[in-house]
PAMAR-976430 format. One record per residue (C-alpha): residue number from 1; y, x, z; residue in one letter. Coordinates in nm, 3 decimals, always signed. Example, Ala and Ser with C-alpha at 12.3 -4.5 7.8 and 13.67 -1.06 7.14 Angstrom:
+-----+---------+---------+---------+------+
| seq |   north |    east |      up | type |
+-----+---------+---------+---------+------+
|   1 |  -0.450 |  +1.230 |  +0.780 |    A |
|   2 |  -0.106 |  +1.367 |  +0.714 |    S |
+-----+---------+---------+---------+------+
REM end
This chain:
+-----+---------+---------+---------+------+
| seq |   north |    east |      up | type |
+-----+---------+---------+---------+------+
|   1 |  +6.094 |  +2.490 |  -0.201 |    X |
|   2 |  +6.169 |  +2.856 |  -0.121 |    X |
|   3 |  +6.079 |  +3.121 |  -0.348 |    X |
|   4 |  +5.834 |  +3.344 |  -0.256 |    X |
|   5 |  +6.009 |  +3.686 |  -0.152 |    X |
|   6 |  +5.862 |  +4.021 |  -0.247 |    X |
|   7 |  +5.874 |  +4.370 |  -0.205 |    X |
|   8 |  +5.739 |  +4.691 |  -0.324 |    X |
|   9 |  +5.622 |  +5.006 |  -0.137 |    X |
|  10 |  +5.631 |  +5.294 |  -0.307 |    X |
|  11 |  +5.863 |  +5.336 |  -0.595 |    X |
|  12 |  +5.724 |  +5.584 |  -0.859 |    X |
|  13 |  +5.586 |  +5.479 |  -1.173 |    X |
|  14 |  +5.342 |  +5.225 |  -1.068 |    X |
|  15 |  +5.589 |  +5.071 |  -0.814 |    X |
|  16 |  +5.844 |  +5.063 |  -1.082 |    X |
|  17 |  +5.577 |  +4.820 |  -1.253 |    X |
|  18 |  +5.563 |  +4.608 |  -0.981 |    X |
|  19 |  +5.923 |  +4.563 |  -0.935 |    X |
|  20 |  +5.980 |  +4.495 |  -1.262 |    X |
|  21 |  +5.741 |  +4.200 |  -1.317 |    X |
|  22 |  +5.828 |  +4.055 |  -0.952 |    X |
|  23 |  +6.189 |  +4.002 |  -1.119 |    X |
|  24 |  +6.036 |  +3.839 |  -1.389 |    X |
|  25 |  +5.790 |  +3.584 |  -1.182 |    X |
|  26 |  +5.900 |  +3.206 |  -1.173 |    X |
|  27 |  +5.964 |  +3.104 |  -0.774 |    X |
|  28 |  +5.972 |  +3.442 |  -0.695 |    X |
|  29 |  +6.235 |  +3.692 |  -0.577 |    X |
|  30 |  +6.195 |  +4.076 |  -0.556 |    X |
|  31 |  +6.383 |  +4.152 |  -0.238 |    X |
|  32 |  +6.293 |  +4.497 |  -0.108 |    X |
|  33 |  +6.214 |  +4.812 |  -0.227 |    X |
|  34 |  +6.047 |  +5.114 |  +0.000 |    X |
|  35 |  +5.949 |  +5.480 |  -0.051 |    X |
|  36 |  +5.997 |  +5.806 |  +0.187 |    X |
|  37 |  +6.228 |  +5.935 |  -0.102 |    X |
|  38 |  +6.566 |  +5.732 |  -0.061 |    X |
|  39 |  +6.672 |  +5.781 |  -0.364 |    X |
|  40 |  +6.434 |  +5.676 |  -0.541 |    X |
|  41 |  +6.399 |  +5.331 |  -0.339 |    X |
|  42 |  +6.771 |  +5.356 |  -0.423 |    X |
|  43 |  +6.727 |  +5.331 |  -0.778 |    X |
|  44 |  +6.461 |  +5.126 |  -0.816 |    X |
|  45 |  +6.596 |  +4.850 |  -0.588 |    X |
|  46 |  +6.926 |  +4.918 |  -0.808 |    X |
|  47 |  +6.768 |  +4.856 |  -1.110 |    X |
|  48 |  +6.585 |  +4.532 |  -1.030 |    X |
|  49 |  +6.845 |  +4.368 |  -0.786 |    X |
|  50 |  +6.644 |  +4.401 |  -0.452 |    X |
|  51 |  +6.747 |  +4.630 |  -0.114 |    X |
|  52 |  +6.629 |  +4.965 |  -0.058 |    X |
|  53 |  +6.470 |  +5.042 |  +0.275 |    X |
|  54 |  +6.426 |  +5.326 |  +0.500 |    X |
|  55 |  +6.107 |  +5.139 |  +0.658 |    X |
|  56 |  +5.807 |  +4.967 |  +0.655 |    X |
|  57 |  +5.903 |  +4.727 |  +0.955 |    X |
|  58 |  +6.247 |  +4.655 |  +0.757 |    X |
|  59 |  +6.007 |  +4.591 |  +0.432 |    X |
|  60 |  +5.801 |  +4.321 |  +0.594 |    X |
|  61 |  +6.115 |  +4.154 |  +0.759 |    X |
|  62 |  +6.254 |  +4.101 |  +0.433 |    X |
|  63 |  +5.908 |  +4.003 |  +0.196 |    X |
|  64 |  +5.609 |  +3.771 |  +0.223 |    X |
|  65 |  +5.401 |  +3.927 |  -0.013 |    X |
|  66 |  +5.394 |  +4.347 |  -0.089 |    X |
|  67 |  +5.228 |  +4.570 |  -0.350 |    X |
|  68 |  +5.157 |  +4.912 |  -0.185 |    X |
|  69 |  +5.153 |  +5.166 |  -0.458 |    X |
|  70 |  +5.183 |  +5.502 |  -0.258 |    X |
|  71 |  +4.961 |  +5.771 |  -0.239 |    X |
|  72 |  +4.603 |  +5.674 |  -0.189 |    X |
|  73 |  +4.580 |  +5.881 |  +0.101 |    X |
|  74 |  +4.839 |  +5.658 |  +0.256 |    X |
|  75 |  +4.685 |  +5.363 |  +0.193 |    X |
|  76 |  +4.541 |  +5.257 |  +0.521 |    X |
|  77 |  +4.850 |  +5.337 |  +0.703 |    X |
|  78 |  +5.085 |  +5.130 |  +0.488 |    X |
|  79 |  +4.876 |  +4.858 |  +0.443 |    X |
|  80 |  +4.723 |  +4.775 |  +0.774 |    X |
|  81 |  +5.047 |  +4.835 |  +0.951 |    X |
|  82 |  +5.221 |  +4.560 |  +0.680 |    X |
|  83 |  +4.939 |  +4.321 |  +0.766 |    X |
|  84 |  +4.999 |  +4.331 |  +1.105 |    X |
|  85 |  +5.362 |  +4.283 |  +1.022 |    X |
|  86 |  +5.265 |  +3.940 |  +0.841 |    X |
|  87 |  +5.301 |  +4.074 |  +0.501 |    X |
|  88 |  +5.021 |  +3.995 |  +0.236 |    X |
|  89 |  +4.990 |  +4.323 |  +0.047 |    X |
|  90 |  +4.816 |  +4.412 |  -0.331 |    X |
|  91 |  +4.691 |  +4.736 |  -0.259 |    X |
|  92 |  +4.677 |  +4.962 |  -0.597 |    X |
|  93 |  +4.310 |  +5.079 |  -0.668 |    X |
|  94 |  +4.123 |  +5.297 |  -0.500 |    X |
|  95 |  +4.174 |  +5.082 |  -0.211 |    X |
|  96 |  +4.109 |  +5.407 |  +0.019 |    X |
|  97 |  +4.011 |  +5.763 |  -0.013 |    X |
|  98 |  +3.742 |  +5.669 |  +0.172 |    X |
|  99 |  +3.442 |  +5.361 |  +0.235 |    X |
| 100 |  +3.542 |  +5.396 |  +0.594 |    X |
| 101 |  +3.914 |  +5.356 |  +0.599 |    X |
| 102 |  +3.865 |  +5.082 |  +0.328 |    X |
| 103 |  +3.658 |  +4.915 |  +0.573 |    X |
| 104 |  +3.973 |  +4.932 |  +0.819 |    X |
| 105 |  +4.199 |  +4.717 |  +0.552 |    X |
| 106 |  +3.949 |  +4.499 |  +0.518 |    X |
| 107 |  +3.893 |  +4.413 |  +0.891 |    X |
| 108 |  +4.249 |  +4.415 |  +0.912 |    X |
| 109 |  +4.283 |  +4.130 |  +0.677 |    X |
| 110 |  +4.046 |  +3.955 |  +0.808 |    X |
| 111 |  +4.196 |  +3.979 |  +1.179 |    X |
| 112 |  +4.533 |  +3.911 |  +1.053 |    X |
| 113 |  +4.446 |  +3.631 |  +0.815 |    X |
| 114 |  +4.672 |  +3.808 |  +0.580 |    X |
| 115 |  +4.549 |  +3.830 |  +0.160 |    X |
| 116 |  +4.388 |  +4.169 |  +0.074 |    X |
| 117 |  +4.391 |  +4.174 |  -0.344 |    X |
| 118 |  +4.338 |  +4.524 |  -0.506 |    X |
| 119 |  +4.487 |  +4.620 |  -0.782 |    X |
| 120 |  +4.159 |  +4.679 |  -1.049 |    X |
| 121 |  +4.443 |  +4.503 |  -1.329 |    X |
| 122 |  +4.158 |  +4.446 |  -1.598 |    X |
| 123 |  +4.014 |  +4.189 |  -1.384 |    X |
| 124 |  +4.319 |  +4.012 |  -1.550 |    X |
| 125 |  +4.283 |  +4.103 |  -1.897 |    X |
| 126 |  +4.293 |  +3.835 |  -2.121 |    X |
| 127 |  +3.967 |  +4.043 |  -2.303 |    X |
| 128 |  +3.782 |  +3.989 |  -1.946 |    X |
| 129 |  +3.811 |  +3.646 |  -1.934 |    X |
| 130 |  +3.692 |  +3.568 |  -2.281 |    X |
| 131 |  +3.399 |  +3.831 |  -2.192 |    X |
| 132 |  +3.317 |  +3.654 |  -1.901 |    X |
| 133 |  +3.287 |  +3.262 |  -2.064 |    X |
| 134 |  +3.003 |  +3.489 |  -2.357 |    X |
| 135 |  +2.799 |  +3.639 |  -2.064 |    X |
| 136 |  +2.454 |  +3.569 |  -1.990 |    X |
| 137 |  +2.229 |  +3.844 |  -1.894 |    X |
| 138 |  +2.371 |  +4.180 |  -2.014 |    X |
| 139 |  +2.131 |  +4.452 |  -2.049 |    X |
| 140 |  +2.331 |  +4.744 |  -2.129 |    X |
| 141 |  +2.699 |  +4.828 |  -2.084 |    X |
| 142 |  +2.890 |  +5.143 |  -2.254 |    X |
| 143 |  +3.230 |  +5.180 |  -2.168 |    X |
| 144 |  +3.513 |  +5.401 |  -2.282 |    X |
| 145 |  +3.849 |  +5.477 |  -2.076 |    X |
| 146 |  +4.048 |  +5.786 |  -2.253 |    X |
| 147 |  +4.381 |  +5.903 |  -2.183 |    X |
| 148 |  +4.636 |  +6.202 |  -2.234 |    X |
| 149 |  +4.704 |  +6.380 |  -1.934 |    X |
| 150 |  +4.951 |  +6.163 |  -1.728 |    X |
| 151 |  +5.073 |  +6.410 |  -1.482 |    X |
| 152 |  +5.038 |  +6.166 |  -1.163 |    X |
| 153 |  +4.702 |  +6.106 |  -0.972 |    X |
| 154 |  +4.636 |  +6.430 |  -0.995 |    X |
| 155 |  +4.538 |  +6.446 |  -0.614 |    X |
| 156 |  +4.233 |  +6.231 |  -0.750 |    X |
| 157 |  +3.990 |  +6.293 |  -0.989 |    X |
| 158 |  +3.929 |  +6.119 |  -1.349 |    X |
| 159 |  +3.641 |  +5.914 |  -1.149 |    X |
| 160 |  +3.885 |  +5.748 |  -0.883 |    X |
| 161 |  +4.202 |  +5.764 |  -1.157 |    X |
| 162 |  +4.037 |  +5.603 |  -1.477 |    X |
| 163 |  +3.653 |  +5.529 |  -1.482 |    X |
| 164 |  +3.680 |  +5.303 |  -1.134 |    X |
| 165 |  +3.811 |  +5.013 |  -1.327 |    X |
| 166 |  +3.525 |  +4.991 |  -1.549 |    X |
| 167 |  +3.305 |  +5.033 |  -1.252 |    X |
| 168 |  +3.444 |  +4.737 |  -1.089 |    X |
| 169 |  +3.410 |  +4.551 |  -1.395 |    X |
| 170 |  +3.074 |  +4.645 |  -1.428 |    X |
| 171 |  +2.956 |  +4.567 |  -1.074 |    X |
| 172 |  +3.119 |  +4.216 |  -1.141 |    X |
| 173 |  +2.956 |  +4.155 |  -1.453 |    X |
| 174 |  +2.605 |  +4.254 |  -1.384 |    X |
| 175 |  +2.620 |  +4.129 |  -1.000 |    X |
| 176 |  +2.289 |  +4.316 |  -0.886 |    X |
| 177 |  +2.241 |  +4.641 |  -0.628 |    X |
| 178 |  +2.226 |  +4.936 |  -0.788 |    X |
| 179 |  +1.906 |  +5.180 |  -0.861 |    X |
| 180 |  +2.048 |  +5.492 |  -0.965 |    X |
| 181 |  +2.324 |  +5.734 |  -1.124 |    X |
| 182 |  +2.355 |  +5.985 |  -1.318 |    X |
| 183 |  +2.681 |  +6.170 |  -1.382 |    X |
| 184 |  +2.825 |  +6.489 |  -1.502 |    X |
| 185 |  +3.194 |  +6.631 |  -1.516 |    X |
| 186 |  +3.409 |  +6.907 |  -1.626 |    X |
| 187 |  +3.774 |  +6.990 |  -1.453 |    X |
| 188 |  +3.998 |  +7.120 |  -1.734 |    X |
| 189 |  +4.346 |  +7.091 |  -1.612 |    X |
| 190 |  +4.313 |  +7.003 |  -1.226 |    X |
| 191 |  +4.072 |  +7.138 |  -0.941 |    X |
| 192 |  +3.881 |  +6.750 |  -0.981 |    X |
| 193 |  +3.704 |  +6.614 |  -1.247 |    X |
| 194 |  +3.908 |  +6.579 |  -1.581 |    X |
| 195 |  +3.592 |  +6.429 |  -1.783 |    X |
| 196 |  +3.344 |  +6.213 |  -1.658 |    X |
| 197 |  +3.048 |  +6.060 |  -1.780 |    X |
| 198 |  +2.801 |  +5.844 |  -1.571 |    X |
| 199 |  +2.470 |  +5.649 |  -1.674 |    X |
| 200 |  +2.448 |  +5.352 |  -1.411 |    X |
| 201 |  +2.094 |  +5.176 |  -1.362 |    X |
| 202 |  +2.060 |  +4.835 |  -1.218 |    X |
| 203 |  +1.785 |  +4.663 |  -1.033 |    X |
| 204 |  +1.800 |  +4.411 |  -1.269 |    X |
| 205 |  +1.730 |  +4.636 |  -1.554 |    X |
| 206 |  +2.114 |  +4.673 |  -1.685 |    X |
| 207 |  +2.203 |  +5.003 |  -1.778 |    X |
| 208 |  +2.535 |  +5.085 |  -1.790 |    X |
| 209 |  +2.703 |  +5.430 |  -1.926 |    X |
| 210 |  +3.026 |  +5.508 |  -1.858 |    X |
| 211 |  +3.282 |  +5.781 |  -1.981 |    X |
| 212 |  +3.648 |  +5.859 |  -1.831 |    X |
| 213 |  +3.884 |  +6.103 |  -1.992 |    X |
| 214 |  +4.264 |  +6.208 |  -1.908 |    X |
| 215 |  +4.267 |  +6.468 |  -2.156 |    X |
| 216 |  +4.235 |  +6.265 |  -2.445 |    X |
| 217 |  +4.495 |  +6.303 |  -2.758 |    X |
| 218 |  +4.467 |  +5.965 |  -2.776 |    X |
| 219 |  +4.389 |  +5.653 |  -2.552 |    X |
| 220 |  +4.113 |  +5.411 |  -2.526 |    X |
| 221 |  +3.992 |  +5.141 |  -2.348 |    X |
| 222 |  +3.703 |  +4.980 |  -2.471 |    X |
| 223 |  +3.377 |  +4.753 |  -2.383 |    X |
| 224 |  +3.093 |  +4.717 |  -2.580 |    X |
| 225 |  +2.852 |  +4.480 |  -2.353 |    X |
| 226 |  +2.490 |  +4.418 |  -2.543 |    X |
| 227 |  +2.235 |  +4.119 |  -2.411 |    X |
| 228 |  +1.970 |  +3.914 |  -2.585 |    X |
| 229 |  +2.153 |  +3.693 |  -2.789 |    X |
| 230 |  +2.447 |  +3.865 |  -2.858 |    X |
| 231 |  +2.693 |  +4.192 |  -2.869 |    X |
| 232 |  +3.024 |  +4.196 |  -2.753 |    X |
| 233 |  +3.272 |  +4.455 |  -2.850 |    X |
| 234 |  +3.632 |  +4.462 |  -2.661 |    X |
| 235 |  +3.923 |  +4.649 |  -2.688 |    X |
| 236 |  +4.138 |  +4.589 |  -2.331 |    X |
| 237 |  +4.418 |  +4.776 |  -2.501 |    X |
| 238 |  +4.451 |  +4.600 |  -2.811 |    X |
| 239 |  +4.329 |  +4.291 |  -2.642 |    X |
| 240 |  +4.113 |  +4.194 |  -2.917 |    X |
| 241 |  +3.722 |  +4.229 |  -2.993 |    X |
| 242 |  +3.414 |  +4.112 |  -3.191 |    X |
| 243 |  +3.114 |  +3.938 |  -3.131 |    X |
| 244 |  +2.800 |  +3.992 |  -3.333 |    X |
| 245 |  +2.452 |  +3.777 |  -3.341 |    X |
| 246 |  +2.117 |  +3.732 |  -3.518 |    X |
| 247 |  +2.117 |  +3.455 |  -3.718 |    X |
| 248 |  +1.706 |  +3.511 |  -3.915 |    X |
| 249 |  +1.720 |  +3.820 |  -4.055 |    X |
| 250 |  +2.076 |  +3.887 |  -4.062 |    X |
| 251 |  +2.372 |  +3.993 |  -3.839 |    X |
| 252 |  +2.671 |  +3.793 |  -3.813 |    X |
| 253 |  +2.992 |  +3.891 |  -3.690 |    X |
| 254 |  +3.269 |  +3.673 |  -3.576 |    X |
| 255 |  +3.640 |  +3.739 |  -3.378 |    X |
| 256 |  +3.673 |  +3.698 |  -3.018 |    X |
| 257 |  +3.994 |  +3.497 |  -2.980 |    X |
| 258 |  +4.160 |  +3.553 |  -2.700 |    X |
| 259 |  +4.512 |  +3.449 |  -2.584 |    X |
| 260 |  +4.780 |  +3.766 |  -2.542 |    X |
| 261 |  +4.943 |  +3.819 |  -2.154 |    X |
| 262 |  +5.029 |  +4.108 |  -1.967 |    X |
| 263 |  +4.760 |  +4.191 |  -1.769 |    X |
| 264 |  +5.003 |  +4.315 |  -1.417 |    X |
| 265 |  +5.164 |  +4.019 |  -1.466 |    X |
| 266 |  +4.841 |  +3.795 |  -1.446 |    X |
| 267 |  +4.736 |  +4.014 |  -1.152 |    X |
| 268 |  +5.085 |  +3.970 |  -0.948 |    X |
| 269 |  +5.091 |  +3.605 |  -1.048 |    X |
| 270 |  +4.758 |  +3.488 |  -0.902 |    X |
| 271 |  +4.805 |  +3.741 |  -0.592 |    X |
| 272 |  +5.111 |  +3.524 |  -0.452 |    X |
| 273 |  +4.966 |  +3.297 |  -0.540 |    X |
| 274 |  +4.652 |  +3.306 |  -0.376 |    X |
| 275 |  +4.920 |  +3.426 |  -0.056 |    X |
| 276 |  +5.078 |  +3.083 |  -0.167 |    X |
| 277 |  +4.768 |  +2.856 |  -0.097 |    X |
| 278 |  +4.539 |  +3.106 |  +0.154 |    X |
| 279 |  +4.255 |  +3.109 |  -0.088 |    X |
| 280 |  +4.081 |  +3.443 |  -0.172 |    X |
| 281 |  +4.201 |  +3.740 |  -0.426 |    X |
| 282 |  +4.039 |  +3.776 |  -0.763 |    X |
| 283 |  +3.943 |  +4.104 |  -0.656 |    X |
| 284 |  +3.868 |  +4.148 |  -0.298 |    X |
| 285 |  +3.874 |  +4.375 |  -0.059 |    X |
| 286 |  +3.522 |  +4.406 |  -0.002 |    X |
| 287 |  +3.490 |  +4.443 |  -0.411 |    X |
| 288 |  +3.757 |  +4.699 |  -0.402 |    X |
| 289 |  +3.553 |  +4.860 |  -0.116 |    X |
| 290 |  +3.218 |  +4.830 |  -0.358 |    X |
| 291 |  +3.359 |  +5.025 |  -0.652 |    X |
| 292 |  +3.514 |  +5.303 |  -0.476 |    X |
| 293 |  +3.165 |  +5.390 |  -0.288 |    X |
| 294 |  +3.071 |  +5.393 |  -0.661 |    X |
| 295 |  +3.322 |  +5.575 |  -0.750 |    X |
| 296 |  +3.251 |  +5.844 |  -0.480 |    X |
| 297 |  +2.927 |  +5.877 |  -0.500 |    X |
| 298 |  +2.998 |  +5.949 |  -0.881 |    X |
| 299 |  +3.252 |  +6.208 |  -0.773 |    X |
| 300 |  +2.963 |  +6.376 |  -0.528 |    X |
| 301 |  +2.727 |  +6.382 |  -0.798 |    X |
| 302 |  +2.970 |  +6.600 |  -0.996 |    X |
| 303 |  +3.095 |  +6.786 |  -0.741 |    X |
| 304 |  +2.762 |  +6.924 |  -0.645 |    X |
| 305 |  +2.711 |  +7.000 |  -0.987 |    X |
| 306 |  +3.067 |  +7.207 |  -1.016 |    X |
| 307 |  +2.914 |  +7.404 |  -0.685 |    X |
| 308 |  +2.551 |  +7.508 |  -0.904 |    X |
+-----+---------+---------+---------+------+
REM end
């Protein structure tokens, strides 16, 4: 049976990634390698045995299955026009800049019958999953993503950078239409948001609050989910975390055991996967398109509050 063949568009840091861990996948070869700065494809495509390209249409000649990890405000032009090429493509998070061109990818997959994933990669933490098989009704949520400054994304704010994983995550988990937010956020180093906090209420009653930082000494990714019968305390990074319960009058506390993997690996695993077979992403499109009007309307909220 033929190996699936795959290709990357976009080779900075993130497409670097993706290269890499295509080399690595069982029945899977890494074939092409794109980005408007030859060199760089060059090198890349050097590094991990695959062909640079000048273009998109030579890309999708060569692969069945593409990450797109260019500039987010490329993102509907790379990834529709690789659709309609026949290409399945893993779009890195934010799926757009915007609700409305996400809405184009999405109608494009749909038209083209070609997979949308998105690339929200703690979806496919090993933490998650053990998270997931504990849940029952959460009632509040605090997350934590800090990070030094990392000198890329800085077109986008913290919100859209860091803090729309956890949103993501959160919408998943809690599954109910939202009631209201709250957020605040200062810009330190860039003209966007460098800290962000936002306090998330649910329809349901969850209450989720969440804090982003890229200006951290130090980083952290962290989940603390509380609900009637139990709280849950993760650490994505360290993949590890604690559960804790009422047993009478006391509180016990007990490991979370969870099983090590890399989580892009997981991610690019299950998206050819799911390429493989036709059936639909982990993370969707229309999910991906859910957490970035989150995301945005998060951003708005602090940007009207930069402009008091």
């Amino acid at each position: 049976m033929q190996n699936t063949r795959a290709g990357v568009a976009g080779a900075g840091a993130m497409g670097r990634n993706h290269a890499r861990v295509y080399s690595q996948l069982p029945d899977v070869d890494l074939t092409v390698v794109y980005d408007a700065d030859a060199a760089r494809a060059e090198e890349i495509a050097r590094e991990f045995g695959a062909t640079p390209v000048s273009s998109l249409e030579e890309l999708a000649r060569l692969c069945d299955v593409a990450s797109v990890a260019v500039p987010t405000v490329a993102h509907r032009e790379v990834g529709c026009r690789l659709m309609e090429l026949g290409v399945h493509v893993l779009m890195e998070k934010p799926i757009a800049p915007t609700v409305e061109d996400a809405a184009v990818l999405v109608e494009t997959s749909k038209r083209t019958g070609k997979v949308l994933q998105i690339g929200h990669i703690e979806r496919f933490n090993p933490v998650l999953r053990e998270l997931e098989k504990k849940l029952t009704h959460p009632r509040f949520i605090e997350a934590h993503r800090l990070s030094p400054f990392p000198n890329r994304s800085i077109d986008i704010g913290v919100v859209l950078d860091l803090m729309i994983h956890d949103l993501e995550i959160i919408l998943h988990l809690v599954n109910s239409p939202i009631a209201s937010i709250d957020a605040v956020g200062v810009s330190v180093l860039t003209p966007n948001e460098d800290i962000a906090n936002a306090r998330i209420r649910f329809e349901n009653g969850c209450v989720a609050n969440v804090t982003a930082s890229r200006i951290s000494p130090d980083k952290m990714r962290k989940i603390r989910v509380f609900q009637e019968d139990c709280y849950l305390s993760l650490d994505y990074q360290e993949q590890s975390g604690q559960v804790h319960w009422r047993d009478g009058m006391q509180i016990l506390r007990g490991a979370v055991e969870v099983e090590p993997g890399e989580p892009l690996k997981l991610e690019l695993d299950a998206f050819v996967r799911s390429a493989a077979d036709g059936a639909a992403p982990k993370v969707s499109g229309q999910q991906g398109t859910a957490a970035l009007g989150v995301a945005l309307e998060i951003t708005r909220i602090i940007r009207d509050g930069f402009q008091r």
